[in-house]
C-alpha positions as CSV (number, residue, x, y, z in Angstrom):
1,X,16.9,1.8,29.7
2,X,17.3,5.2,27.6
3,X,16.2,5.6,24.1
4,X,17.4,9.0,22.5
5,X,16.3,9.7,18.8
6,X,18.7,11.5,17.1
7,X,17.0,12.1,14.4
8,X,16.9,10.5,10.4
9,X,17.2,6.6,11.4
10,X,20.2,6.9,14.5
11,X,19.1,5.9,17.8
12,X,21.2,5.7,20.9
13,X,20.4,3.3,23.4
14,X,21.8,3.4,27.0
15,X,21.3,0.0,28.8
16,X,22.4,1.6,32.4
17,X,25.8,-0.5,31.3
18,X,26.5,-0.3,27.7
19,X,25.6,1.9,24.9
20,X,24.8,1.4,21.4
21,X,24.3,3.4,18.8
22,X,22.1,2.2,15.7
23,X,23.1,4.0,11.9
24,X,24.9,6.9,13.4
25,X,24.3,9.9,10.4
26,X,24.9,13.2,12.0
27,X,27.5,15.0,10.3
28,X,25.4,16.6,7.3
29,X,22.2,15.2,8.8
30,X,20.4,18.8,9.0
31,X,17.7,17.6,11.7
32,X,20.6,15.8,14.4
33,X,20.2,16.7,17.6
34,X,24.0,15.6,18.2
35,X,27.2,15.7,16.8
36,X,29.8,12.8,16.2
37,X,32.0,13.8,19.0
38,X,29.5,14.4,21.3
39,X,28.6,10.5,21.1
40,X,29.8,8.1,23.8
41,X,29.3,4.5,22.4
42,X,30.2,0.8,22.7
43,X,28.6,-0.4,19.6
44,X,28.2,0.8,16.3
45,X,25.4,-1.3,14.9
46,X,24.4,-0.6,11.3
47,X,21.9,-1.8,9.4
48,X,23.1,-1.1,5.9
49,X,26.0,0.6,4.0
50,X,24.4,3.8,2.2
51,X,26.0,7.1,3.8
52,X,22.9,8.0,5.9
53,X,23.3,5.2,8.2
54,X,27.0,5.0,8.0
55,X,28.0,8.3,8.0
56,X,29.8,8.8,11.5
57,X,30.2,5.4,12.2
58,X,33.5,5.6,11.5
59,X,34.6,8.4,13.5
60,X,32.5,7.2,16.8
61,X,34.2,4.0,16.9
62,X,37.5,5.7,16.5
63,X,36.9,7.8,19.4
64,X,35.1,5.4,21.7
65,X,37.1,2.1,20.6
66,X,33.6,0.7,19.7
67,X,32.6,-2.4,18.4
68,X,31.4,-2.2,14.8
69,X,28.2,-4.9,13.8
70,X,26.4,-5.1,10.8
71,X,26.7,-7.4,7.7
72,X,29.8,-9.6,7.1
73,X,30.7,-7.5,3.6
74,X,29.9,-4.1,6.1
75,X,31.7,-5.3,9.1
76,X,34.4,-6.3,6.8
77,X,34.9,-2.5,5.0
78,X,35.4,-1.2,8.5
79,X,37.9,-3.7,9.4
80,X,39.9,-3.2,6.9
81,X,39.8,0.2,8.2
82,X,41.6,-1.0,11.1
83,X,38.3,-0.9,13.2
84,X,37.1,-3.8,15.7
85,X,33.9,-5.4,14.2
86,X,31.5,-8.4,14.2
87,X,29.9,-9.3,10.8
88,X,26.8,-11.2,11.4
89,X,24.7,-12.3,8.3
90,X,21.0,-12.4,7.8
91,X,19.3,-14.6,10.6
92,X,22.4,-14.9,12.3
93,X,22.5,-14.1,16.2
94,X,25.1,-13.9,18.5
95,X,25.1,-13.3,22.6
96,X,27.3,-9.6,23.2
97,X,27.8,-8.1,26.7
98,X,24.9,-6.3,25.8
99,X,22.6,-8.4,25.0
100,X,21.5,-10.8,22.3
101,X,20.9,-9.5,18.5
102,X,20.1,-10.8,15.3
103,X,20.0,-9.9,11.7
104,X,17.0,-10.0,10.2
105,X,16.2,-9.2,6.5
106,X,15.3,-6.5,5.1
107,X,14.4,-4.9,1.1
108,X,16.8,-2.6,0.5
109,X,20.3,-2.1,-1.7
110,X,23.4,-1.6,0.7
111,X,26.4,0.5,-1.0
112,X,28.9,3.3,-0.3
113,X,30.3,5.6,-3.3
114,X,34.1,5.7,-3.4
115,X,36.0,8.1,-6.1
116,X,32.8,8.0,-8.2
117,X,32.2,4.1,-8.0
118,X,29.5,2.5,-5.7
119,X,31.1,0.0,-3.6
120,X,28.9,-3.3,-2.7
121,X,28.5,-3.4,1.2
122,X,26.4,-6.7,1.5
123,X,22.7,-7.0,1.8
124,X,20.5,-4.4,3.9
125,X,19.4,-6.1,7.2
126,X,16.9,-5.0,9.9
127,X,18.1,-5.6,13.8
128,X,16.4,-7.5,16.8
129,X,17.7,-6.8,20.0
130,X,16.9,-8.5,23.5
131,X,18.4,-6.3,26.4
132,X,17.3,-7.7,29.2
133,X,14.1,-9.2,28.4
134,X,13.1,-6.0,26.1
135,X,13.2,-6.4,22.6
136,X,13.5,-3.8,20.0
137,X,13.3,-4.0,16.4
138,X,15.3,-1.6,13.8
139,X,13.9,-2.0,10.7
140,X,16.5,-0.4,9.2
141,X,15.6,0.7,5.7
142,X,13.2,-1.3,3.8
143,X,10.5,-2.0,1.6
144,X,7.1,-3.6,3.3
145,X,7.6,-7.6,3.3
146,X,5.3,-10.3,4.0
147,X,8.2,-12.2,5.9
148,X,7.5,-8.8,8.8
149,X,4.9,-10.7,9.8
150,X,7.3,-13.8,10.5
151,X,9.4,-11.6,12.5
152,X,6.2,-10.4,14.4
153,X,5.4,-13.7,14.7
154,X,8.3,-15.3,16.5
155,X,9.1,-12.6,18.9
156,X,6.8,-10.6,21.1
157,X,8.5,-6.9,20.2
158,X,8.2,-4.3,22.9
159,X,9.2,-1.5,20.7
160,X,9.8,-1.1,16.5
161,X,11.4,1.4,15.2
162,X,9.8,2.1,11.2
163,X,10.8,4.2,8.4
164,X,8.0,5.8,7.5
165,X,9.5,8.3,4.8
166,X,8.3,6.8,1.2
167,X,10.6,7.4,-1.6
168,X,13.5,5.2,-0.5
169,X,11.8,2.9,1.9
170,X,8.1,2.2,2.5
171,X,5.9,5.1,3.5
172,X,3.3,5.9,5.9
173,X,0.8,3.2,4.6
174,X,3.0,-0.2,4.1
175,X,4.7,0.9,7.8
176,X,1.1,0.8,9.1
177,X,0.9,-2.5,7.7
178,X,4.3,-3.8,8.4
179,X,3.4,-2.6,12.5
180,X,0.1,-4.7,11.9
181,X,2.3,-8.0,10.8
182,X,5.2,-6.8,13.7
183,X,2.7,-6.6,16.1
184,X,4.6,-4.6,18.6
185,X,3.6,-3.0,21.6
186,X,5.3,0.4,20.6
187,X,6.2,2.2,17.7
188,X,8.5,5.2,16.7
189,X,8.9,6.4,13.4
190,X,11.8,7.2,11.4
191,X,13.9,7.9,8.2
192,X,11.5,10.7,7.7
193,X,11.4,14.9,7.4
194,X,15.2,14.8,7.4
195,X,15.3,16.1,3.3
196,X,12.3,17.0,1.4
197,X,12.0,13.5,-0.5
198,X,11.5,12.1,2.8
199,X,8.8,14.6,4.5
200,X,5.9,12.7,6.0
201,X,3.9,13.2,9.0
202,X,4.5,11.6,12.0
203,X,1.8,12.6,14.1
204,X,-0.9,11.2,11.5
205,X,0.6,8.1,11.6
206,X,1.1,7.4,15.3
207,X,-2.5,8.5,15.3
208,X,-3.7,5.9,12.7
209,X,-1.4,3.5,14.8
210,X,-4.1,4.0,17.3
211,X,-6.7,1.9,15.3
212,X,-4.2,-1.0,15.3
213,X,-4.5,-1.1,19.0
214,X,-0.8,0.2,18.9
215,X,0.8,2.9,20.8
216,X,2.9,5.3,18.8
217,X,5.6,7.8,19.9
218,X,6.4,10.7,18.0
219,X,10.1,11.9,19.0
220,X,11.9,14.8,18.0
221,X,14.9,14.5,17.2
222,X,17.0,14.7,20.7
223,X,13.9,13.3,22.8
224,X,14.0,9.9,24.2
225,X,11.9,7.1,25.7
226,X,12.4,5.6,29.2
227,X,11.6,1.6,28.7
228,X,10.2,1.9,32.4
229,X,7.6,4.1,31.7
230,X,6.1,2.2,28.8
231,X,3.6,0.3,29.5
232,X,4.8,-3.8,28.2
């Protein structure tokens, strides 16, 4: 299995039969390593409504005839769009082609602006994926959360991805303790050095990750991880 960063918090994952694409924000995103047409995808999945995450998610499934997933009140805006979707809701799982996933929470606020007004898109939401016997955790954007360490503690993770930007979400220190609680084997991080709010270093913390007795992976945006080479 193929995991491509493509920068800000969008990750595209090719099982070998299916691919997904997590909070597709290219268009505008300054740091993609991609553009929206250039994207071949089954599933949309999105972790929350704000334009960063949402951006292109539109226009992909359009294109591809993906599968929208996210939120019920998320799901919902794009099928009223005329899009196929799936609206989950927090803890809910449900067996795709793909694999299984489940929304898990996450603290965060989850809106879109339309003609000036914000428009309520459900509750932010972080997603667990089992493909195969892997499992990988999306955060999503959030806030650092004792209930991680539930999460952590019910699944052995293989790989988490973690916003590590500050400013909206939590920043380089709560994501070193949020991978503590998670307890993965890997970790990339994201939602970071896309704007100037968000600039962090990503080398430092993979490094402290070290410490944790957790192996971190800087990527690029554009890079990717093969699962078969990590060590699980």
């Amino acid at each position: 299995m193929k995991l491509t960063y493509l920068g800000h918090s969008s990750v595209l994952i090719d099982t070998g039969e299916f691919t997904l694409i997590i909070d597709p924000f290219l268009t505008g995103n300054p740091v993609a390593s991609a553009k929206a047409d250039e994207i071949k995808a089954d599933y949309v999945l999105l972790t929350h409504g704000h334009f960063d995450h949402i951006g292109d998610a539109e226009a992909i499934a359009r294109a591809n005839g993906a599968t929208i997933i996210g939120i019920v009140e998320l799901a919902d805006f794009f099928k009223n769009k005329g899009l196929t979707t799936a609206g989950l809701n927090l803890g809910g799982s449900f067996v795709f082609p793909f694999g299984k996933l489940t929304l898990t929470p996450a603290l965060h606020s989850s809106s879109v602006e339309i003609d000036g007004t914000n428009v309520y898109l459900g509750v932010a939401a972080g997603i667990l994926l089992d493909l195969g016997g892997f499992v990988l955790y999306h955060a999503g954007d959030t806030a650092l959360f004792s209930d991680l360490k539930l999460i952590g503690d019910r699944r052995q993770i293989d790989l988490a991805f973690l916003p590590i930007g500050d400013y909206f979400t939590m920043g380089p220190e709560d994501a070193l303790l949020a991978a503590e609680w998670l307890h993965p084997k890997h970790v990339v991080p994201i939602h970071y050095n896309t704007f100037g709010l968000v600039a962090q270093d990503g080398a430092k913390f993979v490094d402290q990750l070290k410490h944790k007795n957790i192996i971190g992976h800087v990527l690029k945006p554009g890079e990717s991880l093969d699962t078969s080479s990590l060590d699980q």
